[in-house]
C-alpha positions as CSV (number, residue, x, y, z in Angstrom):
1,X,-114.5,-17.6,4.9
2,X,-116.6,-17.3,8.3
3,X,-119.3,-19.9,6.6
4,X,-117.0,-22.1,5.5
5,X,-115.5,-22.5,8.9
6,X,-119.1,-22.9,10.5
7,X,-119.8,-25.9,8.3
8,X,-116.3,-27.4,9.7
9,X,-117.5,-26.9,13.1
10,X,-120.3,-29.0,12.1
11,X,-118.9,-31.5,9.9
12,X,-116.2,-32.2,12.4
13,X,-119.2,-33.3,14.9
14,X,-120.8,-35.7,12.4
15,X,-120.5,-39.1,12.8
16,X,-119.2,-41.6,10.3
17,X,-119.7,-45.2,9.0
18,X,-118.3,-47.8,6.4
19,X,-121.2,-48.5,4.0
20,X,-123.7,-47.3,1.6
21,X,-126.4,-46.5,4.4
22,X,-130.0,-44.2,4.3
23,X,-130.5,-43.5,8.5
24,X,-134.1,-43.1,8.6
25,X,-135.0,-40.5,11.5
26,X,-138.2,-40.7,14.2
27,X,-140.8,-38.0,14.9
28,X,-138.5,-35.6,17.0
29,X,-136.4,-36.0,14.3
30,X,-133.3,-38.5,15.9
31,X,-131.6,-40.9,13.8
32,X,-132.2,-44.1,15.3
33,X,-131.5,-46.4,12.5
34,X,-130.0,-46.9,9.0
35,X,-130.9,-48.9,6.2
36,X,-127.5,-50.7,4.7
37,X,-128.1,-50.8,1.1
38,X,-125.1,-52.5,-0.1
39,X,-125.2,-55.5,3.2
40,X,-128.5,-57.2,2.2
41,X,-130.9,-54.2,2.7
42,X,-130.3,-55.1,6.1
43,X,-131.8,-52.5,8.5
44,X,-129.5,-51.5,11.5
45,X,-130.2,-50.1,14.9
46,X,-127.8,-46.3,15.8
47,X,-126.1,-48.9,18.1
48,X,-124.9,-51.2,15.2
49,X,-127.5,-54.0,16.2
50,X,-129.2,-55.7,13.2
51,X,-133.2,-55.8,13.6
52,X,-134.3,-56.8,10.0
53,X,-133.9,-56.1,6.6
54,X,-136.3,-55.1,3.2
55,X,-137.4,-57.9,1.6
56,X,-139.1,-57.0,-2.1
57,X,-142.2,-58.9,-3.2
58,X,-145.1,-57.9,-5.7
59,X,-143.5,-55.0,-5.8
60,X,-143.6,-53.5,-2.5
61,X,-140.8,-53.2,0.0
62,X,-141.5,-55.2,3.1
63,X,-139.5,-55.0,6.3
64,X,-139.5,-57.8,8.4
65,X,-137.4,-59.4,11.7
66,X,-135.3,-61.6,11.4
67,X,-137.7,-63.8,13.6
68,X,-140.1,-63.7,10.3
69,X,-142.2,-60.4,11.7
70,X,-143.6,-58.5,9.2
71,X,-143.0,-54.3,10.8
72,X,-144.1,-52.7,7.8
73,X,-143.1,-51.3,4.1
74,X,-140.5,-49.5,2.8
75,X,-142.2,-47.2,0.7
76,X,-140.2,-43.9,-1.4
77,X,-137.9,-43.3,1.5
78,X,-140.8,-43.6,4.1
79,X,-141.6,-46.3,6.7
80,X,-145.0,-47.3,6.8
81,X,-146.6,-49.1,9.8
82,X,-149.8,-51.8,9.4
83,X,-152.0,-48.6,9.6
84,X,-150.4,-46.9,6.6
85,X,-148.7,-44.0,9.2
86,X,-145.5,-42.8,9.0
87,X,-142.8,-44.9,11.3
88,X,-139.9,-43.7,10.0
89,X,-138.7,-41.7,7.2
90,X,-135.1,-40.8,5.3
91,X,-133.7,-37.3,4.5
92,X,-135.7,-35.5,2.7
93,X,-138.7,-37.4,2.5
94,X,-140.9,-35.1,5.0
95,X,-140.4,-31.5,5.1
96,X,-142.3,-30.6,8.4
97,X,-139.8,-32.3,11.1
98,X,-136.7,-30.4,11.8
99,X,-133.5,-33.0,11.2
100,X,-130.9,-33.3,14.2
101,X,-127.4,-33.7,14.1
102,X,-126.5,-37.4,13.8
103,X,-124.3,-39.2,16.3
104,X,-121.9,-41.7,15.9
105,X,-123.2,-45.0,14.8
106,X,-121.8,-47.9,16.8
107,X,-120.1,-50.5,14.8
108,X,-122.1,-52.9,12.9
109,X,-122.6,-56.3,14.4
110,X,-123.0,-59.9,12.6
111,X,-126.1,-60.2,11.4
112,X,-129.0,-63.2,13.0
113,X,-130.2,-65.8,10.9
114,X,-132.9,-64.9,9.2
115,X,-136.2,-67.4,9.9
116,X,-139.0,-68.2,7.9
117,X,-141.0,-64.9,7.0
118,X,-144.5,-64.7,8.1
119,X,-147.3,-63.4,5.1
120,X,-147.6,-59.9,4.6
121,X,-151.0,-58.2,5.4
122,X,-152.1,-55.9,2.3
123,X,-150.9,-52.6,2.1
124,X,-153.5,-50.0,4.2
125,X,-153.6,-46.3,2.1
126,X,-150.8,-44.2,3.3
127,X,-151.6,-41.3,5.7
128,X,-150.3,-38.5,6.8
129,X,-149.9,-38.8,10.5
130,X,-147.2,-40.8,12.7
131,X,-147.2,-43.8,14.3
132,X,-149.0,-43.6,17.7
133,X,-146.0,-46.3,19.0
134,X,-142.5,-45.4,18.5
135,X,-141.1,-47.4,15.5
136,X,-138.6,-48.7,17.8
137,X,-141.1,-49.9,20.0
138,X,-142.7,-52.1,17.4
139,X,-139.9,-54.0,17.1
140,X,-140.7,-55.8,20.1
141,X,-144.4,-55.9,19.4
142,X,-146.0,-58.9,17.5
143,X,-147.0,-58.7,14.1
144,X,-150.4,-57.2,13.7
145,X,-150.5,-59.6,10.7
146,X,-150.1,-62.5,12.5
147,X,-153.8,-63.4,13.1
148,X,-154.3,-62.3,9.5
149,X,-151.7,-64.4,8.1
150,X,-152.3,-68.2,8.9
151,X,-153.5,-69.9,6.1
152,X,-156.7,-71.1,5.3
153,X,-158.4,-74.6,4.2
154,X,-160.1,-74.7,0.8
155,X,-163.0,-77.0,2.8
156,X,-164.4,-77.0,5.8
157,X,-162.5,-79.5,7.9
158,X,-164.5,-82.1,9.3
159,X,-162.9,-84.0,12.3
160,X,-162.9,-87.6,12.6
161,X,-165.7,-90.0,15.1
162,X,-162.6,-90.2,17.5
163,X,-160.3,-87.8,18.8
164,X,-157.7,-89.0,21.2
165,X,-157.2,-87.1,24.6
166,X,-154.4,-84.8,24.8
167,X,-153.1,-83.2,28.4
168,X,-153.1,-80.0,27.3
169,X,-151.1,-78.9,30.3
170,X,-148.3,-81.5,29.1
171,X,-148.2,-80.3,25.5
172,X,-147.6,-76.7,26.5
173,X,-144.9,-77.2,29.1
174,X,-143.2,-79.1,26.5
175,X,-143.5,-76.7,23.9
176,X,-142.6,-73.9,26.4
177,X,-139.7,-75.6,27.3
178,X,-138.4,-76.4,23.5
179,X,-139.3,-72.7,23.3
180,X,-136.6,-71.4,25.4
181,X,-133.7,-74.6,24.5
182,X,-134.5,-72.9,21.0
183,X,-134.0,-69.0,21.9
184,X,-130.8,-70.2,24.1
185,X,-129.1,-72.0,21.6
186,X,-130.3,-69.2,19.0
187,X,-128.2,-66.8,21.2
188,X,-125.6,-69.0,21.9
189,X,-124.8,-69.6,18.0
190,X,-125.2,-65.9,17.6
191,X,-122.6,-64.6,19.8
192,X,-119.9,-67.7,18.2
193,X,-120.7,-66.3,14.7
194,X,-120.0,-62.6,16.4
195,X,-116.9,-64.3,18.2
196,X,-115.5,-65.5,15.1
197,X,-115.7,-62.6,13.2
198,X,-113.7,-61.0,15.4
199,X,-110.9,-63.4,16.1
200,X,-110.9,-63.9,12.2
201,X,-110.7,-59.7,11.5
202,X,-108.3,-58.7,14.7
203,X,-105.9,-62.3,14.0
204,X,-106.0,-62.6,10.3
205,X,-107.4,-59.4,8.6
206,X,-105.7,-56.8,10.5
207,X,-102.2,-58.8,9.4
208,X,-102.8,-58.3,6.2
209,X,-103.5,-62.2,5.2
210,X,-106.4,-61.4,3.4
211,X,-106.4,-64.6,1.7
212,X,-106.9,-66.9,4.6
213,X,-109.1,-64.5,6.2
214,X,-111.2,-64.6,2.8
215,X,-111.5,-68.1,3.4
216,X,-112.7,-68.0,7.1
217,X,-115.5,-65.5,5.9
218,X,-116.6,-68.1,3.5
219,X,-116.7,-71.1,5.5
220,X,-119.0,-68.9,8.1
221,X,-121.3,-67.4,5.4
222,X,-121.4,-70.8,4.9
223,X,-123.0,-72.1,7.5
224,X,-125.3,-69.2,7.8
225,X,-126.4,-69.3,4.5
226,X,-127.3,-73.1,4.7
227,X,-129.5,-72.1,8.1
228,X,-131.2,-69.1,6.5
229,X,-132.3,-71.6,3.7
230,X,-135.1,-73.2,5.4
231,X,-135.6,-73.2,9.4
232,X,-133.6,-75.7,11.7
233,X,-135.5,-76.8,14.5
234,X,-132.5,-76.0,17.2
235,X,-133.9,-77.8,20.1
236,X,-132.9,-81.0,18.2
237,X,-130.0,-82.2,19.2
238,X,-128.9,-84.0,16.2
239,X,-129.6,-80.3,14.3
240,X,-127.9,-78.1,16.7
241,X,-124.9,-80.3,17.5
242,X,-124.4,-80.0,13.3
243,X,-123.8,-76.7,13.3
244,X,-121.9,-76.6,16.7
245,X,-119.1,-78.8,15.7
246,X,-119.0,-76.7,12.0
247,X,-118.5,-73.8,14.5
248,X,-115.7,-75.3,16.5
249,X,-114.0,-76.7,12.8
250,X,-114.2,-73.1,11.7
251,X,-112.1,-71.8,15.5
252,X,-110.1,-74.3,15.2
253,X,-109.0,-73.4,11.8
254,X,-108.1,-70.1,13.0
255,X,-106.0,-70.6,15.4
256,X,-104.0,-73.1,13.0
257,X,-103.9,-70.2,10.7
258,X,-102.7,-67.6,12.7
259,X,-100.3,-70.0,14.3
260,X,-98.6,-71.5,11.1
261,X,-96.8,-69.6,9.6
262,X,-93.3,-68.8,10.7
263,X,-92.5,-66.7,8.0
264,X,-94.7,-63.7,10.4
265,X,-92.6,-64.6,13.1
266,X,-89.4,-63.5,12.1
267,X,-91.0,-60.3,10.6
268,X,-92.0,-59.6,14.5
269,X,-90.0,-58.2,17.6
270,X,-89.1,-60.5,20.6
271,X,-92.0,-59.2,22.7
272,X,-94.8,-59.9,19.5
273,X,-93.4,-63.1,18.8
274,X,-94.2,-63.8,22.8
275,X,-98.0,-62.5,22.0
276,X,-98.3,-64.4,19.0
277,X,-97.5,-67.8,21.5
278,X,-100.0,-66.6,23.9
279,X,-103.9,-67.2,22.6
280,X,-105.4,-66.0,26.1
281,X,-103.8,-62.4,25.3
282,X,-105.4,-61.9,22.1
283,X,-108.5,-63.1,23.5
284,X,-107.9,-60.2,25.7
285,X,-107.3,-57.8,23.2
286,X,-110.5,-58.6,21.5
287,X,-112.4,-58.3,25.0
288,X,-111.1,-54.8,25.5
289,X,-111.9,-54.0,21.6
290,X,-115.7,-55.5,22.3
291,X,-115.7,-53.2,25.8
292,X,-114.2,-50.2,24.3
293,X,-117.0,-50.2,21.9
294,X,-119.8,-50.6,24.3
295,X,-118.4,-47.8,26.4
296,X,-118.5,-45.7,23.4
297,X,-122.1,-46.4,22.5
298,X,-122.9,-45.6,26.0
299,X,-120.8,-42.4,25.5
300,X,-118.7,-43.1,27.9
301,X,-115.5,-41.9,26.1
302,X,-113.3,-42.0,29.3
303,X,-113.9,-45.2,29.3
304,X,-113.8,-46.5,25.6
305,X,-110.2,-44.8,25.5
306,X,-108.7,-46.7,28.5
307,X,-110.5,-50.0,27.4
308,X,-109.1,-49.5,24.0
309,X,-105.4,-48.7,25.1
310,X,-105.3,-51.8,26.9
311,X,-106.0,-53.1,23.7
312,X,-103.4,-51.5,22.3
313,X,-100.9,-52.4,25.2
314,X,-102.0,-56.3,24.5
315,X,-101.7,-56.3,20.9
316,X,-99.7,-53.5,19.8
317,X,-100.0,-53.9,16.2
318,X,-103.4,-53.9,15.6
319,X,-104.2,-51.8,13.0
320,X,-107.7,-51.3,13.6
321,X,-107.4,-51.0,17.7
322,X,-105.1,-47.9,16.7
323,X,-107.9,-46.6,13.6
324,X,-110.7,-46.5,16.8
325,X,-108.5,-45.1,19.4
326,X,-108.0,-42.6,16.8
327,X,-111.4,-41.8,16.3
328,X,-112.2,-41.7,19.9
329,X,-109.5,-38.8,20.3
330,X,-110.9,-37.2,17.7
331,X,-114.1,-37.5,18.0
332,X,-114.8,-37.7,21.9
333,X,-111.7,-35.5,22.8
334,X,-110.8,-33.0,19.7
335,X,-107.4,-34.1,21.0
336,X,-106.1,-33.5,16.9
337,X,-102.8,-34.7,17.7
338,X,-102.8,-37.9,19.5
339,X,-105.6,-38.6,16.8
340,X,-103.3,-38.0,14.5
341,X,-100.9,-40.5,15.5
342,X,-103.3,-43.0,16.1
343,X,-104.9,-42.6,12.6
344,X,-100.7,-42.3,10.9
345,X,-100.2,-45.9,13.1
346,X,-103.3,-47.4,11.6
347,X,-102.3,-46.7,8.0
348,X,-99.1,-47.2,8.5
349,X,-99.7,-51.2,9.9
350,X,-102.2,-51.3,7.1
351,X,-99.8,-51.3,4.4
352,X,-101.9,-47.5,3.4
353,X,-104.9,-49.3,2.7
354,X,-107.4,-47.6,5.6
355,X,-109.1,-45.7,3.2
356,X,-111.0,-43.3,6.5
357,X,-108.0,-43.9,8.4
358,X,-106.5,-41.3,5.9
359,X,-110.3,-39.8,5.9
360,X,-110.1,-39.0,9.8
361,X,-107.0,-37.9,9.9
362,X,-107.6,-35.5,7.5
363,X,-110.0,-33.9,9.2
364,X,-107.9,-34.0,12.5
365,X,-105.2,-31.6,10.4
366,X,-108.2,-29.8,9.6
367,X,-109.3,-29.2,12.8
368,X,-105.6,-27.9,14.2
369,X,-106.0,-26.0,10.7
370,X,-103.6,-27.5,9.1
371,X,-105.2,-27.4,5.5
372,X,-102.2,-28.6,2.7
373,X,-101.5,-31.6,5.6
374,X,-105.5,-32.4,5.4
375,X,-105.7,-31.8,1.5
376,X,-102.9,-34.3,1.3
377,X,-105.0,-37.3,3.4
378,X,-108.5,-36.0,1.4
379,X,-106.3,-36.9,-2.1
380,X,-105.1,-40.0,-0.7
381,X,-108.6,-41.1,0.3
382,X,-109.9,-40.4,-3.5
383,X,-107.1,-42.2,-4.6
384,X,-108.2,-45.6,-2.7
385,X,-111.5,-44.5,-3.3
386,X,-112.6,-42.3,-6.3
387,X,-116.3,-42.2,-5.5
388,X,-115.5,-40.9,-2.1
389,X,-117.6,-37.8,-2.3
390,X,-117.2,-36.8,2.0
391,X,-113.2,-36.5,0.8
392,X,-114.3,-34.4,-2.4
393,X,-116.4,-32.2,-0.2
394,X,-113.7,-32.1,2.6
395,X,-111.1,-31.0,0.1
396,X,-112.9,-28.4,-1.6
397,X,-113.8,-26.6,1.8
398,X,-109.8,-26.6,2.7
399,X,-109.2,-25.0,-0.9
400,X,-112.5,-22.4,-0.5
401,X,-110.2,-21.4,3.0
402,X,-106.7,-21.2,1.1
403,X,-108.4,-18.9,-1.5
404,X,-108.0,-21.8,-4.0
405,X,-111.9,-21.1,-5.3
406,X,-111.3,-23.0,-8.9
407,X,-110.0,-25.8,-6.7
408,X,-112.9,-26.0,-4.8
409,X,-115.4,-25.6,-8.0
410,X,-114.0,-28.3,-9.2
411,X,-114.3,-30.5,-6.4
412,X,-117.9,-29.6,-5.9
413,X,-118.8,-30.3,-9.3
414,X,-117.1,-34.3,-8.6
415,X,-119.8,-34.9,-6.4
416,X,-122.6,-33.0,-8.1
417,X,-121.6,-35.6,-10.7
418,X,-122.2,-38.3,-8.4
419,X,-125.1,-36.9,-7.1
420,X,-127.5,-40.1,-7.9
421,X,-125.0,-42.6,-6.8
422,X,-123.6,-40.6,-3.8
423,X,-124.4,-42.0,0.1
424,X,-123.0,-38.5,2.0
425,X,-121.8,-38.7,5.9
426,X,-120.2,-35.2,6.0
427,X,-122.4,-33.3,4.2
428,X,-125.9,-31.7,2.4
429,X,-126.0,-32.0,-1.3
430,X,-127.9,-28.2,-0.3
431,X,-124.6,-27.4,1.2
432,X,-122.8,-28.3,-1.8
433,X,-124.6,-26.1,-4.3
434,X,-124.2,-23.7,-1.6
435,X,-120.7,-23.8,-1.5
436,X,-120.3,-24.1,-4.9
437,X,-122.5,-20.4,-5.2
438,X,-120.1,-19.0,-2.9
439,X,-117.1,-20.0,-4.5
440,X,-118.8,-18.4,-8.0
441,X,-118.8,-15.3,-5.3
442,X,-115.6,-15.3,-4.5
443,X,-114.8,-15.0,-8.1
444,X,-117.1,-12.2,-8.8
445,X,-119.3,-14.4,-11.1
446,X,-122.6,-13.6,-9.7
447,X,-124.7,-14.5,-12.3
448,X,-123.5,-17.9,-12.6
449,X,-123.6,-18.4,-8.6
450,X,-127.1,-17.5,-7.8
451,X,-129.0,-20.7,-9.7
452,X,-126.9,-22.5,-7.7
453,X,-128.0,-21.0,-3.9
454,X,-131.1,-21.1,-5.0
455,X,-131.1,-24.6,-6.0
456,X,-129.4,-25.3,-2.3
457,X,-132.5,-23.0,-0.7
458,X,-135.0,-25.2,-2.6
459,X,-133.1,-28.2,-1.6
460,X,-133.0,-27.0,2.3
461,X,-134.2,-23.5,3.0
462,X,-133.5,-23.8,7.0
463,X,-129.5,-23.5,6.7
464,X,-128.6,-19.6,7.7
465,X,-125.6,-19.7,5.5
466,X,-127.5,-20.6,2.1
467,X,-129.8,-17.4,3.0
468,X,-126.6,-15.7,3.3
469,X,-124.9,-16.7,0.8
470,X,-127.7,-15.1,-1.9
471,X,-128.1,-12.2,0.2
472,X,-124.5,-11.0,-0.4
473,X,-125.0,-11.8,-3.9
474,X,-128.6,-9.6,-4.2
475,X,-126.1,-7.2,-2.3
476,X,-123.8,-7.0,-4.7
477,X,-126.4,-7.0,-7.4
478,X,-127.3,-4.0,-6.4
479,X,-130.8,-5.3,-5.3
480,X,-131.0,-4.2,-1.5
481,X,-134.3,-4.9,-0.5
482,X,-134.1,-8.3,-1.5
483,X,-130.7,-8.5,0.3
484,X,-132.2,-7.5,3.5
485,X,-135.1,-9.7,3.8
486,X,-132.4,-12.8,2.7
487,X,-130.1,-11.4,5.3
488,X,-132.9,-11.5,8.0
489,X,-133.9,-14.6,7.5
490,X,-130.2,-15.4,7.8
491,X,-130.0,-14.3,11.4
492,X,-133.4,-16.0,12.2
493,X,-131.8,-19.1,12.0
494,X,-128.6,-17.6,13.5
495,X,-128.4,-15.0,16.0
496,X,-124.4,-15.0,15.6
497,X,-124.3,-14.2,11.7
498,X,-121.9,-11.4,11.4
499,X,-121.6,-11.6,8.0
500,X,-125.9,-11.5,7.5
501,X,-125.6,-8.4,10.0
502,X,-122.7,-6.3,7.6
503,X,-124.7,-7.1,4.7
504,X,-128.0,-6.2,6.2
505,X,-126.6,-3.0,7.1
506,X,-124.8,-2.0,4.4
507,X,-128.0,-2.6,2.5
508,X,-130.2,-0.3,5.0
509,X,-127.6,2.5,4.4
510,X,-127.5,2.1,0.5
511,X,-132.0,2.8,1.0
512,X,-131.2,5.6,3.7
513,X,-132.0,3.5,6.7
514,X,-128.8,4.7,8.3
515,X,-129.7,4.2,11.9
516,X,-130.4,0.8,11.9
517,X,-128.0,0.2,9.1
518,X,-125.2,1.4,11.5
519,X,-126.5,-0.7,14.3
520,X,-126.6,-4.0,12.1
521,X,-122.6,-2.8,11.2
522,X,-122.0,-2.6,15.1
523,X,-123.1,-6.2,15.7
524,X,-121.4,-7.4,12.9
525,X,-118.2,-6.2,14.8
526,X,-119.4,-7.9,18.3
527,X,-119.4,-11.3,16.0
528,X,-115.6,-10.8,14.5
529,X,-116.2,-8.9,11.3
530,X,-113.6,-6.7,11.9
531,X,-114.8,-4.9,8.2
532,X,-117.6,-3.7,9.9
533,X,-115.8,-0.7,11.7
534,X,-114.5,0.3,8.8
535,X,-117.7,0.9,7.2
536,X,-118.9,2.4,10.7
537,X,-115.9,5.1,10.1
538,X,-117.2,5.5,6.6
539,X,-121.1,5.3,6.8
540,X,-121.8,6.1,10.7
541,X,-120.5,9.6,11.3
């Protein structure tokens, strides 16, 4: 039970997005990007800012900006820099740097358009060290391969008898000055494609007309897709005034949507029928969604909640305004119950479609510990989503705590099943196996439940509760010495083990270590194992 509950301490700190996504992790071990498999490979900042994505050719995985940079390869879970060192790396891919809790990842922004790709140098031998630079840094480094990459004659060229005079001074003002009409018009198209995705989510999506909104996302996939193709020149004029009137077509066609309909009206009170009349409000709804956000990535949770409650107070049937303020209570406050009600809000104007609406919530019933409530959300996630292994894991914790130890077996053994296939926010597959041993424990199946730990302890042998966990079976086993040595290796990674400290006693008494066994029993009682002073008044006399 006391293990159990420390993984819900830490589970309920973790930080949770919407896709399939590997975060790769820097030398101190920080998670300062993620890799979104199922978006294009496209490779995110923590913050939610696209950088680049993987891009596979001759059968190497090359990263590259969406400016064309080549940063470096992809290479069995490991990011390799132009020197063949180690930039970045995903779980479980290097054993030597210890793994820090991972915050919340800021919401993912639209993605740039990508530009023509610059040639890749050829792969250098990997090594074994880091990256002297921060991979992070490199982003705003030039290519290493760009000297390496221009392409080269067949012949030597020969230049003509004449060569007319050029005033080299001219030709690079000019081209300095195209320079910068092309990055501000760049940034300028960027932020309206960012701009309509949200007017297009908060006014269409989040009222459940998914088919207009379906059509929106087309038209501005669209357009992006027809600029990724081959690269515009945007300090034309002709180009760039193209692709701003297919922007303002696109706006327009929004507003006409979200404003034709009068069958929405008469579903709507007096006072939303007023807001739906009133573009500028909305507007304002989506500035205090954007600020909100920021805030929050700045973890500034005071203000993301007030930002996002005038949200709310704007546009009180947003569905996804309430989902955020929901997590910010949760997450930034542990405040369970206004969570709660956020979270039941967002499903409810969501027609019970917000698959972690239901996923959050849960866990906010868990934290007030109230276990059937969040078993009842964990369900209702798997049932919008069966491959959902964070709600498998989630559910079979609550029934390990109820006593419900088939329950949980089960459970477990859905996402060992899914093992290949699964993308985890809330948990180790380590922690799995060991909560799966555990629950074998609980049953008195000992046998059966230590492969499993020590499948977990191969898996990740720096958790205290795995160590733990086969200690009490060795215990139990009769095999004290062994017991010991897994209990104090326990407390080496936790100082507040009370269960490692009974165990490691009991086993010091059972090989006539009494002394120390009854001290180990006494600071299993200073840590809430109230058993422990009953085997004081047996063993310690």
């Amino acid at each position: 039970m006391g293990k159990a509950l420390f993984i819900l301490i830490l589970i309920l700190t973790a930080k949770l997005s919407n896709a399939q996504e590997i975060s790769l992790y820097d030398r101190e071990g920080n998670a300062f990007a993620f890799i979104a498999v199922n978006d294009e490979s496209c490779v995110y900042l923590w913050t939610g800012k696209p950088f680049g994505y993987l891009l596979r050719a001759n059968n190497e995985l090359h990263i590259y900006s969406f400016q064309g940079k080549h940063l470096g390869w992809y290479d069995n879970g490991i990011v390799r820099d132009h020197d063949g060192n180690i930039a970045a790396f995903s779980k479980g891919t290097v054993t030597n740097v210890l793994l820090k809790l991972e915050e919340l990842k800021g919401l993912k922004q639209l993605k740039p358009i990508k530009l023509t790709t610059e040639l890749a140098p050829l792969k250098p031998l990997n090594t074994l060290y880091f990256s002297k630079v921060p991979f992070s840094l490199t982003l705003a480094t030039p290519s290493t391969a760009s000297s390496s990459s221009i392409p080269q004659v067949g012949k030597p060229f020969s230049s003509p008898e004449y060569v007319e005079p050029v005033d080299l001074r001219t030709l690079r003002n000019v081209l300095e000055y195209k320079q910068r009409l092309f990055d501000s018009r760049a940034e300028w198209i960027q932020e309206k494609l960012n701009f309509l995705g949200e007017i297009s989510n908060s006014l269409l999506r989040a009222r459940n007309r998914q088919k207009e909104y379906s059509t929106i996302s087309s038209r501005i996939n669209n357009v992006t897709n027809e600029m990724n193709k081959q690269p515009i020149d945007l300090a034309d004029n002709n180009n760039f005034n193209q692709i701003v009137n297919a922007l303002k077509r696109i706006e327009n066609e929004i507003w006409n949507l979200y404003d034709s309909e009068p069958a929405i009206l008469n579903e709507l009170a007096p006072s939303q029928n007023a807001l739906l009349g009133d573009n500028t409000k909305i507007k304002n709804s989506l500035n205090y969604t954007k600020e909100s956000k920021a805030k929050w990535e700045e973890g500034d949770g005071d203000g993301a909640l007030s930002l996002i409650s005038k949200a709310i107070e704007v546009e009180p049937n947003n569905a996804y305004n309430h989902y955020f303020r929901g997590y910010i209570y949760l997450y930034g406050f542990k405040n369970y119950d206004k969570a709660i009600n956020d979270f039941t809000n967002s499903i409810q104007m969501d027609n019970g479609k917000q698959t972690l609406a239901y996923l959050y919530r849960g866990l906010s019933y868990q934290g007030q510990k109230m276990l059937p409530q969040a078993i009842t959300d964990y369900t209702a996630t798997i049932k919008l989503d069966n491959n959902n292994t964070d709600a498998y894991f989630m559910r079979g914790l609550c029934k390990s705590l109820l006593g419900d130890s088939y329950g949980s077996i089960n459970d477990y053994d859905e996402i060992i099943k899914r093992e290949r296939t699964a993308d985890p926010k809330l948990y180790e597959m380590a922690t799995v196996y060991n909560n799966k041993s555990y629950s074998l424990v609980e049953l008195n199946q000992l046998q059966k439940a230590l492969p499993l730990v020590n499948k977990s302890l191969q898996m990740d042998n720096t958790q205290s509760y795995s160590w733990d966990t086969r200690g009490e079976i060795y215990y139990k086993l009769g095999e004290y010495q062994k017991c010991i040595n897994d209990m104090t290796k326990a407390i080496s990674y936790d100082k507040e083990a009370g269960n490692s400290y009974y165990y490691r006693g009991l086993a010091k008494i059972k090989l006539d270590k009494k002394t120390d066994g009854c001290k180990d029993l006494s600071i299993a009682g200073n840590y809430g194992i109230n058993k422990a002073y009953e085997a004081i008044k047996h063993h310690c006399k």
